[in-house]
N, C-alpha and C positions, 0 to 999 in steps of 0.2 A: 504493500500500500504506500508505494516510494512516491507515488503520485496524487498524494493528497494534502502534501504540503502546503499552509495556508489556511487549509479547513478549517473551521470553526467548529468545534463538539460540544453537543450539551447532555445534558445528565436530567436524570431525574428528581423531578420534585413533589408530591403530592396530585400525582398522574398529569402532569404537566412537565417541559423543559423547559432547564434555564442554564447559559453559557456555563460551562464548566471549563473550556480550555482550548488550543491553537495546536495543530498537529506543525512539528517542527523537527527540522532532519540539525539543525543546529540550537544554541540555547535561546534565540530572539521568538519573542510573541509577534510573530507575524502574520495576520489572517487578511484574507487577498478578498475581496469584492469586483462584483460585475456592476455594481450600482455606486454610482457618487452622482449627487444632487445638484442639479443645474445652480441653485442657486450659491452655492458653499463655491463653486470654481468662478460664478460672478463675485463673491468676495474675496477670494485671493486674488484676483488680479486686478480689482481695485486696491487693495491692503499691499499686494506683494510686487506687482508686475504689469503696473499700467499700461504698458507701450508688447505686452504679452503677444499678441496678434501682427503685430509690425516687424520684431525681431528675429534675427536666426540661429534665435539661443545665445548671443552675447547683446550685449545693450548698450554699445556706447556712450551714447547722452547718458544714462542712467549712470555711467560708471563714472565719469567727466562730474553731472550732478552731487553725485555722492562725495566726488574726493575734493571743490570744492565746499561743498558744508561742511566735513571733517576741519579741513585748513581752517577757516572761520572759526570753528567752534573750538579747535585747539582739541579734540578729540574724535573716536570715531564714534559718530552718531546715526551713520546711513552704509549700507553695505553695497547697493549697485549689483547683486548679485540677481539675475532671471530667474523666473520660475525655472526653466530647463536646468540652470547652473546648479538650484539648489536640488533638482533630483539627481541629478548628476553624482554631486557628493553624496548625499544616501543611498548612490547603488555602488557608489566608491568607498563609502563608510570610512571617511578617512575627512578629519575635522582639523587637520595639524595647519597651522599658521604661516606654512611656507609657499616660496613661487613654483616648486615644483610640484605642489598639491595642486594649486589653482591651474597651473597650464595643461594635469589631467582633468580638470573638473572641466577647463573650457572646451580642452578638448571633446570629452565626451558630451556636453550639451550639443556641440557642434553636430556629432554623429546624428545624436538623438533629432535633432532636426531635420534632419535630411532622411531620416528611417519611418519616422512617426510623424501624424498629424498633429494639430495642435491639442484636438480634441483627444486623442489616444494621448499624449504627453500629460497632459491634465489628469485622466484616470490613474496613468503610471505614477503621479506623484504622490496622489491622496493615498496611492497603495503600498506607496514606499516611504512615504514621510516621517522622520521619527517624533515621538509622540511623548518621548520622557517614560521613565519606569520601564524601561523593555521591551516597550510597546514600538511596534511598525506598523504604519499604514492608518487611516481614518476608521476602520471596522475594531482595529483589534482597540483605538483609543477610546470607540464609541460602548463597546461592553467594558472595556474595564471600568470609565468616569459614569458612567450611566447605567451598566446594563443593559444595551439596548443596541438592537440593529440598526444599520443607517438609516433607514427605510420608516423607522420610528421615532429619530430623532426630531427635535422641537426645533424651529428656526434659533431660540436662545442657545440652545445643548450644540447645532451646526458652529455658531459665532461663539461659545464659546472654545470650541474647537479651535477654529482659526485664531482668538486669541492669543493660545498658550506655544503655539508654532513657533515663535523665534526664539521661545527660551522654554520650552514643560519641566524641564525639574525645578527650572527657577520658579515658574508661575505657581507651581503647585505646591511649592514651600512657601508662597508669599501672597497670600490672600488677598491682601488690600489691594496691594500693586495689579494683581491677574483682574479685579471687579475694577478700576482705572482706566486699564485698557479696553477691558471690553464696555467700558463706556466710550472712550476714545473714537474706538472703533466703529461703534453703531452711530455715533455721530455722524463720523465723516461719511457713512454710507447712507446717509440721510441727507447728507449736503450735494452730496454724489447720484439723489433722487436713483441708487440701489433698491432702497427700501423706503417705505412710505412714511410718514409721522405719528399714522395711526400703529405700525408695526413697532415704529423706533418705543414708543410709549409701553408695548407689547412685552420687549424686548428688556426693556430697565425695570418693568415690572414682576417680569418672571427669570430672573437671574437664577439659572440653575444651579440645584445642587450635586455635590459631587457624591459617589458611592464608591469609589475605589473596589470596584468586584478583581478579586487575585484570579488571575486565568493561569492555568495549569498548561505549564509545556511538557506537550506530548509526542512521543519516538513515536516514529512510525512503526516500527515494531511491534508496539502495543496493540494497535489497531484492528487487527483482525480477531482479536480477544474481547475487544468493548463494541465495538460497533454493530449495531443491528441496522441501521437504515440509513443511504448515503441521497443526497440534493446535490447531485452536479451542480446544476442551474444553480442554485444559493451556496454553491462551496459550504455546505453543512453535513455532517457527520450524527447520528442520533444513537447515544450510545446505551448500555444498560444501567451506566452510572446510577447507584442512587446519592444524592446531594447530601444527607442526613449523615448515612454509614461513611460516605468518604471523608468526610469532615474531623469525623471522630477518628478516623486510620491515618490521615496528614498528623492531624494534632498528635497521636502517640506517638508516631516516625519521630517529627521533631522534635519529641522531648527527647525521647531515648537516649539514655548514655554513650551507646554503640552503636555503629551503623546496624540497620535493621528494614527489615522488608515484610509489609504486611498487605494479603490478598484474600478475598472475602467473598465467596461463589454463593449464589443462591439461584434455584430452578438451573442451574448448567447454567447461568449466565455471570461475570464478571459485573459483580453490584460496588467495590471498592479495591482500590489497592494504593501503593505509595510505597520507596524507599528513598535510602539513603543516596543509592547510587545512580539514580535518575527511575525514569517511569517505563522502562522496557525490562529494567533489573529482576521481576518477578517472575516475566517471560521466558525470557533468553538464559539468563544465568543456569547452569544445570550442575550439581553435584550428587555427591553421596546426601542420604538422607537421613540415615543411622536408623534408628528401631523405629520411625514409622511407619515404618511396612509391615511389622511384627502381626499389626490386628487382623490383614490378610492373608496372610501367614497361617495364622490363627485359624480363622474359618474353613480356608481352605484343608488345612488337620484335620480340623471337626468331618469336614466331608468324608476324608479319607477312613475315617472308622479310629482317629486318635480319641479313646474316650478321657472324657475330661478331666476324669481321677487318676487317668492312666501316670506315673510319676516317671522321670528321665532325671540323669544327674546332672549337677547343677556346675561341677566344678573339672569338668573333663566332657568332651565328644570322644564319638569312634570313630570320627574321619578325621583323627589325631591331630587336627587343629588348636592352637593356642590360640584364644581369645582372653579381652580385655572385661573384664567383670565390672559391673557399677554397684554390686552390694556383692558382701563375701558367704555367699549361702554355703554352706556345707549339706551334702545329701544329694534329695532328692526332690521335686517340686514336680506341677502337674502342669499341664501348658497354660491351667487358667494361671494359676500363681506365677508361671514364667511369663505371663502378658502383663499381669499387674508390678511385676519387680522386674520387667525387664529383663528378663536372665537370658543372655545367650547360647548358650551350651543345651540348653534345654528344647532351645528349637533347634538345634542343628543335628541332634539325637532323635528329635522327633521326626524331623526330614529326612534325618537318614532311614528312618523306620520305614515309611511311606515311600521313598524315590528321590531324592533330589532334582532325578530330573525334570519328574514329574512338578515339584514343585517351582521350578524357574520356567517351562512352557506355563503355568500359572500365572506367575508375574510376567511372563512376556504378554500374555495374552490381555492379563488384568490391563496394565499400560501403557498396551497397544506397543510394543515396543521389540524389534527384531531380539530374536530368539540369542542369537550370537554375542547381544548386548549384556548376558546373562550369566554370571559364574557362580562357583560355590559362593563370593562376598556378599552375593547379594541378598543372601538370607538374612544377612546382616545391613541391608539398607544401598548396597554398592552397585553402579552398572557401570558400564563401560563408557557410556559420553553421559553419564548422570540427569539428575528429575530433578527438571524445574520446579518452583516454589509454585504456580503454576498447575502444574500438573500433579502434585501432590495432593491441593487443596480439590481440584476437580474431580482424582477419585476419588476423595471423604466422599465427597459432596455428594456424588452419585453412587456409591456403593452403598451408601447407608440410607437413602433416600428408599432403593430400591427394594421389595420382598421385606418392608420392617415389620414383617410377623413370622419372620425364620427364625425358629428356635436359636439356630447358632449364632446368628448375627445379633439376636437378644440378650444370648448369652456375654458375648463380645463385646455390645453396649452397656449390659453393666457392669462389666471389668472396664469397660473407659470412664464411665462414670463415678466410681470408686476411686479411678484414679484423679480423675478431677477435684471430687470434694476432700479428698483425703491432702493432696498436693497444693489446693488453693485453699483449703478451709473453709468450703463454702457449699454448705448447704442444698444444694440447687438438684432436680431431677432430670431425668430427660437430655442430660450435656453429656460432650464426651470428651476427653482429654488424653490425646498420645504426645510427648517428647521424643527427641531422638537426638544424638550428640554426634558429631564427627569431625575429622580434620583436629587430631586432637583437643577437641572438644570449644576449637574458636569458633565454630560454626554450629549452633543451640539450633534446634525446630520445636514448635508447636505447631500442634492442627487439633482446633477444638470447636466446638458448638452444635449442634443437633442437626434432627434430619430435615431441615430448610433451612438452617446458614451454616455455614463451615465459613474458619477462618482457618488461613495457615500462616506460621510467623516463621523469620527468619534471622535470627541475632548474628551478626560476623566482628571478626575482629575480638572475643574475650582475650583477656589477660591469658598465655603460654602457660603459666606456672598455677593457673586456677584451675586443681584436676578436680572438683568435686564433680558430681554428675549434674548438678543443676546451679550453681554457685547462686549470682543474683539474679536469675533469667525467671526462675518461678514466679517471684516476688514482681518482675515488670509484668509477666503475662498476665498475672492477677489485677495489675492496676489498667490494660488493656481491655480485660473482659468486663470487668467492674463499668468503663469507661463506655464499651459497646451497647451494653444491656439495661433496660432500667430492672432493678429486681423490687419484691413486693416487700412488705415491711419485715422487719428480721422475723424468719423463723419459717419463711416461706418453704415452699419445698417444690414447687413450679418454675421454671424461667418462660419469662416472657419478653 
């Protein structure tokens, strides 16, 4: 979806959209429109480029004008710079004060004139203009200061627009000064019989306000994961976002001590995510996933005829592997108790009973994933080009959605559940809680919540020398779910 750069996405809100964010192959908010308003390109080139129509992208008199008023004033008070000049530099994005800047910047208006009409040069600006805050272009300025398509904007919310043009981080740090000019301005375009007296009045009476909406910059990568319905025509993207859940998954991301990656499925669709390392990172990234996989592990046992009291030892296999233990059980355990403590040796005894190979065409099959990709580690969580954060959450999401009146998957639910309230100390029925630790143990996972939301979390980066099996990572997940859920008054034993 290399080709949607520009788009605009929105998310959901109380069965309605509203902007959520700009699909971008770099870090700029840039959303491209097919529509800019006749009337906002008649105030720029009264505001910016009177002689706009007569020029061929340089503007002598304009420049002559300007550098005597400078000499006069004893400062620089006028720029002389064309409309063309100044997209020029915006597609140059190079603002540096020398003559070798300015002779590419004339240069390319030059080009620009001779390639483009006036009226195409005019769209190209509104679409590349910068706008302060990270913003490019009149659309993407229009939903951040307002919320609002161009298409909706008020003749005030247009002029304010043009306003903030010759300085936006200035204007928008400086209140008084940005309501000055745009009096300034509606003047002269009232003197300039632009706009009427009855509008000018319109115009100083409805001084808009601002809303600063954050729009989310979005990897293309991500896109085939969120999006449900694409607006060529309106360069609009309509994705399964919900507005609420996401809000609450940025805000843990940035608190978090550690980089961390949190993604949140519901019906198979992509209802929230966010990390550390940009917005494709929950996708694309793929590792070992350590004992998450354990709980279909698990079931798939239960099918094979492993009965549930059946016990296997705890501190040795018979495919004389040495593994890493996270509690020192001595004996014997049964696979439920090896799901709820984690015990490795216990499922690889048990897999050996069954087949192992049988058991890896299982997880092949389970996530969708060549067979080949599949070895003895992976009973332990490991493949060969490793599960996305991703792809982890969407088999919770779906495996436990589906048959939840199968004895064994009941059975499975409430060995996660047990693990939840025992782990988080919290009360709650119906939830379900797997960890899984790897990459010695700087890479934590959780995947928790019921059969309509699943979250899967992703901590990177722990402390080397923190071997405990859960150090501080339990204690964030708890302030995560806490964060997601509203719960009922203590003592409840429902989540809702």
């Amino acid at each position: 979806m290399d080709d949607f750069d520009g788009f605009v996405i929105y998310s959901k809100k109380d069965g309605s959209f509203i902007p959520f964010g700009v699909t971008s192959s770099n870090s700029e908010c840039h959303a491209i429109s097919n529509y800019i308003p006749s009337s906002i390109k008649e105030a720029l080139i009264e505001i910016e480029d009177v002689r706009f129509f007569k020029h061929r992208g340089i503007d002598i008199k304009a420049i002559l004008r300007a550098l005597i008023v400078n000499i006069i004033v004893g400062r620089i008070v006028q720029g002389g710079s064309t409309i063309t000049q100044q997209l020029a530099r915006n597609l140059l994005k190079d603002n540096s004060k020398t003559i070798f800047r300015k002779l590419k910047e004339s240069t390319l208006a030059l080009k620009l004139e001779r390639k483009y009409s006036k009226e195409e040069i005019l769209n190209l600006y509104f679409n590349h203009i910068y706008f302060g805050k990270n913003l490019r272009g009149i659309r993407s300025a229009g939903l951040y200061y307002f919320q609002k398509e161009i298409n909706q904007l008020s003749h005030a919310q247009l002029l304010f627009l043009i306003t903030i043009l010759r300085g936006p981080n200035f204007y928008s740090q400086n209140l008084e000064q940005t309501k000055r000019r745009y009096l300034f301005i509606s003047k002269k375009l009232t003197t300039l019989n632009v706009i009427s007296n009855g509008k000018f009045d319109k115009l100083i009476k409805n001084y808009p306000q601002i809303f600063c909406n954050q729009l989310v910059i979005v990897r293309p990568a991500s896109l085939p994961f969120i999006v449900e319905r694409v607006d060529d025509k309106a360069k609009t993207l309509f994705s399964s976002i919900n507005t609420e859940i996401q809000a609450l998954v940025v805000k843990n991301v940035r608190e978090s001590k550690y980089p961390i990656s949190i993604i949140a499925i519901r019906d198979k669709k992509v209802v929230a995510f966010s990390s550390s390392y940009g917005t494709d990172y929950a996708f694309t990234n793929k590792t070992n996933v350590g004992s998450t996989l354990k709980p279909f592990i698990y079931c798939f046992l239960r099918e094979q005829g492993i009965n549930k009291y059946e016990v296997f030892p705890t501190t040795y296999n018979n495919l004389n592997w040495d593994v890493r233990e996270a509690s020192s059980f001595k004996g014997c355990l049964s696979i439920d108790d090896a799901l709820y403590f984690s015990n490795n040796n216990v499922f690889i005894n048990a897999s050996g009973k069954v087949g192992v190979e049988k058991v890896l065409k299982y997880l092949s099959e389970l996530l969708d994933k060549p067979l080949s990709s599949f070895t003895l580690s992976s009973l332990l969580g490991a493949t060969e080009n490793g599960i996305s954060l991703y792809e982890l959450c969407f088999v919770y999401s779906t495996f436990f959605s589906q048959d939840i009146n199968d004895g064994i998957k009941s059975d499975c639910l409430k060995i996660l559940n047990n693990v939840f309230r025992d782990k988080l100390n919290i009360d709650i029925n119906n939830v379900f809680l797997k960890t899984g630790t790897t990459n010695n143990n700087t890479e934590r996972f959780a995947v928790f919540g019921n059969t309509e939301l699943t979250f899967a979390v992703l901590r990177n980066e722990n402390p080397m020398n923190d071997y405990s099996k859960d150090g501080g990572f339990i204690y964030e997940i708890k302030k995560i779910f806490s964060s997601m859920f509203n719960l009922q008054k203590k003592g409840t034993r429902e989540w809702i």
